[in-house]
C-alpha positions as CSV (number, residue, x, y, z in Angstrom):
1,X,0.0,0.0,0.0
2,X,2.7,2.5,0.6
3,X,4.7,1.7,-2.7
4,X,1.6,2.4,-4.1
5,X,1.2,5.8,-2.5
6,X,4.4,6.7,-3.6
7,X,3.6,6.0,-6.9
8,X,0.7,8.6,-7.3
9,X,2.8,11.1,-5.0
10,X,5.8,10.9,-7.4
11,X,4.5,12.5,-9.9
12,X,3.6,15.0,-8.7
13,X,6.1,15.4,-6.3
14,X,8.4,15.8,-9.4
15,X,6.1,18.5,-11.1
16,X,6.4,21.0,-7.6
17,X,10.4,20.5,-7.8
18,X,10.6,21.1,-11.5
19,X,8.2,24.7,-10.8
20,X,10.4,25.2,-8.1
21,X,13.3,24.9,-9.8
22,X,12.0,27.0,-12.9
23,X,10.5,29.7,-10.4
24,X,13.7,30.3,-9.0
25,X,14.8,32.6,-12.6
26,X,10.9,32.8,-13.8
27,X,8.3,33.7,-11.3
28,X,5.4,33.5,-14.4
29,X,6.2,29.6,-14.4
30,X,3.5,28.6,-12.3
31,X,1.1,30.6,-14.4
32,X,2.3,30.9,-18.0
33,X,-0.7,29.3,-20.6
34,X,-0.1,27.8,-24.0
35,X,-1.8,31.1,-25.1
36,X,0.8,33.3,-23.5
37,X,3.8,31.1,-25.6
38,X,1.3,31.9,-28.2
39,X,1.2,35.8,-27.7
40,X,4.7,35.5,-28.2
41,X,5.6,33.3,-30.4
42,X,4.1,36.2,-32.7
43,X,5.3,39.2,-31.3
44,X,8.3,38.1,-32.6
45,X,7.0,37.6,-36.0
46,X,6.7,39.7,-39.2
47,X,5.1,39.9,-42.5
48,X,3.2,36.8,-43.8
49,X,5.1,34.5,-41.4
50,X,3.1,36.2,-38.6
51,X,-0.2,36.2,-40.1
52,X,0.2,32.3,-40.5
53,X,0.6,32.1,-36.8
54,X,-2.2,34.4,-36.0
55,X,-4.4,32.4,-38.1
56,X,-3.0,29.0,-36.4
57,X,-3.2,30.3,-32.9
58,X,-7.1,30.4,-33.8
59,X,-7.3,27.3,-34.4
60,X,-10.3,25.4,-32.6
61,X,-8.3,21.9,-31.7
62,X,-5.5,24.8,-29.9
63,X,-8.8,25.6,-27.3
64,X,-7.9,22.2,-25.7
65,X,-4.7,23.5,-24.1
66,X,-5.4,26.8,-24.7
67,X,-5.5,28.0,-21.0
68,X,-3.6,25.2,-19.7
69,X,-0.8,26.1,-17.6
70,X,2.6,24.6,-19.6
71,X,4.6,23.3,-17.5
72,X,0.8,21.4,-15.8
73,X,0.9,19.7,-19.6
74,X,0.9,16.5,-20.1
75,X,1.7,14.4,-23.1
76,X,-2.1,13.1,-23.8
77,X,-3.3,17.0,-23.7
78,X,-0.9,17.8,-26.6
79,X,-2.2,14.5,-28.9
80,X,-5.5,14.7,-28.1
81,X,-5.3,18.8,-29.8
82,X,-3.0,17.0,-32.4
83,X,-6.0,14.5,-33.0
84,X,-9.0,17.0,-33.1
85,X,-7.1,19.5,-35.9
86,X,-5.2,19.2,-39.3
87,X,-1.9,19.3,-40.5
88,X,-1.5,23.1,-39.5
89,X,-1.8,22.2,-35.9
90,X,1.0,19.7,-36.2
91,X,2.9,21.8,-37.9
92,X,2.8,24.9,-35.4
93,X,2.1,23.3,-32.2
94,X,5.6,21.1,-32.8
95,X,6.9,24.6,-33.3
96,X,5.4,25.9,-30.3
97,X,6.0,23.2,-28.2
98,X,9.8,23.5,-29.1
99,X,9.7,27.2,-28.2
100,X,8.9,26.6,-25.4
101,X,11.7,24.4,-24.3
102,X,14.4,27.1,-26.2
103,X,12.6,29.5,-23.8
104,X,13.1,27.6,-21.0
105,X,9.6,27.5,-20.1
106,X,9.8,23.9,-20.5
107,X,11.7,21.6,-18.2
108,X,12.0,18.6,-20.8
109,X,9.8,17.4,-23.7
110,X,6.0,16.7,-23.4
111,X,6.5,14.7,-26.6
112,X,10.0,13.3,-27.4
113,X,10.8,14.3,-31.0
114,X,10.8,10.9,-31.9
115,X,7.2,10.2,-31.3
116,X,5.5,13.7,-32.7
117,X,2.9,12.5,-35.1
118,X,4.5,12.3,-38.5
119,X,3.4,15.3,-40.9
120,X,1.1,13.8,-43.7
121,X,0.7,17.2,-46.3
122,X,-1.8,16.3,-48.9
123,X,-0.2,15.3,-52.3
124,X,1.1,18.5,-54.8
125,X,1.4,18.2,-58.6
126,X,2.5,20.8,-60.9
127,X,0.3,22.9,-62.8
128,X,0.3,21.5,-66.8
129,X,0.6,23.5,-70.0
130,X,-3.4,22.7,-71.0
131,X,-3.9,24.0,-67.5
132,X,-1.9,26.7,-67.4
133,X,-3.4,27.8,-71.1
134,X,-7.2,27.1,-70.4
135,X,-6.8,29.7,-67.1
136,X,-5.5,32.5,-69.4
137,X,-7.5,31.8,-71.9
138,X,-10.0,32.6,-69.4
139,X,-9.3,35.1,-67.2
140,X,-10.6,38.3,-68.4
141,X,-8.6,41.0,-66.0
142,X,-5.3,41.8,-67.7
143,X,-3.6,42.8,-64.4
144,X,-4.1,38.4,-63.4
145,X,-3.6,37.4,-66.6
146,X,-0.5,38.8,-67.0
147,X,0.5,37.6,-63.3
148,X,0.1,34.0,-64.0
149,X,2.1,34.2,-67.3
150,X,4.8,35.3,-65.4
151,X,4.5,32.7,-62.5
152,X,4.8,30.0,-65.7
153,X,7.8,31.5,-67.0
154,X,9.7,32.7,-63.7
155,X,8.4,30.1,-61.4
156,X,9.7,32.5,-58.8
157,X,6.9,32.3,-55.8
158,X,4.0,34.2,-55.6
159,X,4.5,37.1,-53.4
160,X,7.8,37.7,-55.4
161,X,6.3,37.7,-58.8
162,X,2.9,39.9,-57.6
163,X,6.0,42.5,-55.8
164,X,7.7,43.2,-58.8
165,X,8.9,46.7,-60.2
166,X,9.2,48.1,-63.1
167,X,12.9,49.2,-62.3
168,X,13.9,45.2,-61.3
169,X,14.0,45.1,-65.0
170,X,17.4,45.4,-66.5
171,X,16.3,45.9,-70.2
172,X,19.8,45.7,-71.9
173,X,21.2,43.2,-70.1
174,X,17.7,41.5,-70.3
175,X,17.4,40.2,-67.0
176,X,15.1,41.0,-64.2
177,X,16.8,40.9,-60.3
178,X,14.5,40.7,-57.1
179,X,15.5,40.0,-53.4
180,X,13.7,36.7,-52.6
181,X,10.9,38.3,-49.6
182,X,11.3,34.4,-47.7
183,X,15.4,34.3,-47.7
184,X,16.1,38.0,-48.6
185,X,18.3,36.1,-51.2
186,X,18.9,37.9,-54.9
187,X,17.4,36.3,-57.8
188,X,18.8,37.3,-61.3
189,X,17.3,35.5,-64.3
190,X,17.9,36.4,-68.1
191,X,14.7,36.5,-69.7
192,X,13.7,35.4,-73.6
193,X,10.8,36.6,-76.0
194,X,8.1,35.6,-74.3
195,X,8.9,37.0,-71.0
196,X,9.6,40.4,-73.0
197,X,6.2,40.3,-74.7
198,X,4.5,40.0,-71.0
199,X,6.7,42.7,-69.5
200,X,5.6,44.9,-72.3
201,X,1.9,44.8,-71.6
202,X,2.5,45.6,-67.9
203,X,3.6,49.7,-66.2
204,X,6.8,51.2,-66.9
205,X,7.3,52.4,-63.6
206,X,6.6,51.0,-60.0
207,X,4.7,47.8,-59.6
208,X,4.0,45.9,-62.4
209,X,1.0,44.6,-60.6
210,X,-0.7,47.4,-58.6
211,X,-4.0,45.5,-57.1
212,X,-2.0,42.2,-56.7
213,X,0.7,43.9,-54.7
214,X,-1.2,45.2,-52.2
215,X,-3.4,42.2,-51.7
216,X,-2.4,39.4,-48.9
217,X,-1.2,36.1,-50.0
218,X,-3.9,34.2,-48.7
219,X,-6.5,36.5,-51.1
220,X,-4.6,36.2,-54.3
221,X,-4.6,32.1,-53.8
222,X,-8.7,32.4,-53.3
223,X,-8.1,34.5,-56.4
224,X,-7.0,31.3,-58.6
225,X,-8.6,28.7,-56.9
226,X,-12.1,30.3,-57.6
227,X,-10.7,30.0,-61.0
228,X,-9.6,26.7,-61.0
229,X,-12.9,25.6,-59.8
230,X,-14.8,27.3,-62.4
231,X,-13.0,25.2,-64.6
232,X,-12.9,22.1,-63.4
233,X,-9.1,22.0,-62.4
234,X,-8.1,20.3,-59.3
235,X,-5.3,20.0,-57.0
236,X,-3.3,23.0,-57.8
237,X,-2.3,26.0,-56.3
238,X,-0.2,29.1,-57.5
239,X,2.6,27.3,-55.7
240,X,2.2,24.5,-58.5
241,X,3.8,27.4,-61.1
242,X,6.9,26.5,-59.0
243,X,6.4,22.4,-59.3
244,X,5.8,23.0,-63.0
245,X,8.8,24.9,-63.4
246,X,11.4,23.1,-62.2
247,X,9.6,19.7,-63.5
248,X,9.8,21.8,-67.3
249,X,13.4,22.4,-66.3
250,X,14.4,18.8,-65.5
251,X,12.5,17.5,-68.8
252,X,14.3,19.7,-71.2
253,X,18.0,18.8,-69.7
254,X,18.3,22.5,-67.6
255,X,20.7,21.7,-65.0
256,X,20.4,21.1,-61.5
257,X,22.0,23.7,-60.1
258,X,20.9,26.7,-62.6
259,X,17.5,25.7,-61.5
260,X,18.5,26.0,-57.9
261,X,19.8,29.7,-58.9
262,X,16.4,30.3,-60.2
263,X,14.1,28.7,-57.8
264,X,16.4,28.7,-54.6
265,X,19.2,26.3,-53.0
266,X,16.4,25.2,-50.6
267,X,13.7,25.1,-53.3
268,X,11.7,22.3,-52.5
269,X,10.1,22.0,-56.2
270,X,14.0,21.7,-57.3
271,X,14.2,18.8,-55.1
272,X,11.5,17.3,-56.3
273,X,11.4,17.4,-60.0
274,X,15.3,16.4,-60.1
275,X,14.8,13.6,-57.7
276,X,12.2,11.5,-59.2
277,X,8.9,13.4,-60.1
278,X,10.0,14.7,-64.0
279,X,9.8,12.2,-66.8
280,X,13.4,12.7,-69.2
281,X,14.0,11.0,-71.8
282,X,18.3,11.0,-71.7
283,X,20.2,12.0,-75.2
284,X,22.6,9.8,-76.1
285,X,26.0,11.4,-75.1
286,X,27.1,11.6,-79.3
287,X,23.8,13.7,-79.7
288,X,25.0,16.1,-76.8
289,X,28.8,16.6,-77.3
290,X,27.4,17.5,-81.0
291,X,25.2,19.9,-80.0
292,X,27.5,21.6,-77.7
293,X,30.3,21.6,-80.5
294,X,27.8,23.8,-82.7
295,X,26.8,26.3,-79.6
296,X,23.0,25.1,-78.9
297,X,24.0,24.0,-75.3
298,X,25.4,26.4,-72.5
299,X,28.5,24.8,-71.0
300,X,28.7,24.5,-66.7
301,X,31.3,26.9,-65.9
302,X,34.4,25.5,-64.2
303,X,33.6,25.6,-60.5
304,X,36.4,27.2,-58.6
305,X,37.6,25.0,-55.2
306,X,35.9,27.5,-53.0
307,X,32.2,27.4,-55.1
308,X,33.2,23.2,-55.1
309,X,33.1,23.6,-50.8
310,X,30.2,25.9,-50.2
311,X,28.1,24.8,-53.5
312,X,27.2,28.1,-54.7
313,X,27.3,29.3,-58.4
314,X,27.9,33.1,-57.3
315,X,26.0,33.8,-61.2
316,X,23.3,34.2,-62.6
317,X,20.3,32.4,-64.8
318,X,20.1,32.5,-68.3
């Protein structure tokens, strides 16, 4: 009988030493909710990456443990919020549940990493040609037309494509350059005929997409997917321009690591069309060194030892 009292006291005998011991640098350990980590988890957020959390932190399954004291939480409170929401909860309250250790307002895991649900994202294709076509075909405001023709040819994402300016074109050198708005990192691509005959319909100065600019994110994917319904189109998104990009890239022999320029190191379209998703048919080697002998294939410049170590071209797209 009293090893079995000790086993109910332990517990929580070992919850009042690890407040103690918490409370000692923190006096709001005994009180601190999941809302609180919440709060600010997105104070410390900007931009789109803080209205995601805002919109997660909403989220009905969160009221579970909403007001729960943390360090009070045990591990079948977290999976049983994990159960009753989507993807988007795992995603975030993972997140939020590592915060809180960073931030000491954790003694240990609630969940060891090991055993966090695994996150199951519904399946993403790319967007195809008769798709693509059939949407501009259809669209009757100029402003989105023009918008998605560039998201085909750039495949850049699409809060960098709808925040282009008219002086991120370089006309002579016929490139356009844009600091990625998720890495901050440059983009440079060369641009062709058909990009030119898109850039030509749109202002000469400032945004090239006025009404698209100054809409969120969230709005301009309603945008399309209103479309896409209206015809019949499922399971894309505008993030699909990127999947159909770099799965067009891989088909026509574009290499890897130009595509990577283009797209991003960490693009995870890049990853996935050059890894198994993009059906290519291989020349035969006699066909290629021929065609590179008369000038219709651009040679891989000669990587340096230091561009060998860190894996970076340092140029641009063309």
């Amino acid at each position: 009988l009293n090893a079995r009292n000790e086993s109910f006291r332990q517990p929580h005998l070992n919850l009042q030493i690890a407040k103690a011991y918490l409370a000692g640098t923190d006096s709001r350990v005994p009180t601190r909710t999941w809302q609180n980590a919440l709060d600010a988890i997105i104070e410390m957020k900007t931009g789109s990456t803080k209205d995601r959390w805002q919109r997660a932190a909403r989220e009905k399954a969160l009221d579970l443990i909403r007001n729960r004291v943390i360090v009070e939480t045990q591990a079948e409170h977290l999976l049983a919020s994990l159960k009753a929401g989507t993807v988007s909860t795992n995603v975030h309250l993972r997140k939020l549940h590592n915060f809180c250790i960073s931030m000491n307002w954790l003694p240990w895991p609630i969940i060891p990493k090991r055993l966090w649900p695994e996150v199951r994202f519904q399946p993403k294709r790319a967007i195809t040609v008769e798709e693509h076509k059939l949407i501009v075909e259809r669209e009757k405001n100029p402003e989105r037309r023009n918008f998605y023709e560039l998201c085909w040819h750039l495949g850049g994402s699409q809060s960098d494509i709808a925040n282009l300016k008219a002086e991120d074109v370089d006309w002579p050198n016929q490139t356009i350059a844009y600091a990625r708005r998720k890495t901050g990192s440059l983009a440079m691509i060369h641009f062709g005929e058909a990009i030119e005959a898109v850039l030509r319909r749109l202002p000469v100065a400032g945004p090239l997409f006025p009404y698209l600019q100054s809409v969120r994110a969230g709005d301009r994917s309603t945008e399309f997917k209103q479309r896409c319904d209206g015809l019949g189109i499922k399971g894309v998104s505008l993030h699909s321009y990127r999947y159909a990009w770099a799965e067009r890239a891989k088909q026509c022999g574009y290499p890897e690591r130009f595509a990577q320029e283009a797209l991003g190191h960490n693009s995870k379209a890049v990853h996935r069309a050059y890894a198994r998703k993009a059906k290519v048919k291989l020349p035969s080697l006699e066909s290629y060194e021929r065609q590179a002998a008369e000038g219709h294939i651009i040679p891989l410049p000669q990587l340096s030892s230091e561009t060998e170590r860190t894996g970076h071209l340092g140029q641009t797209v063309g």
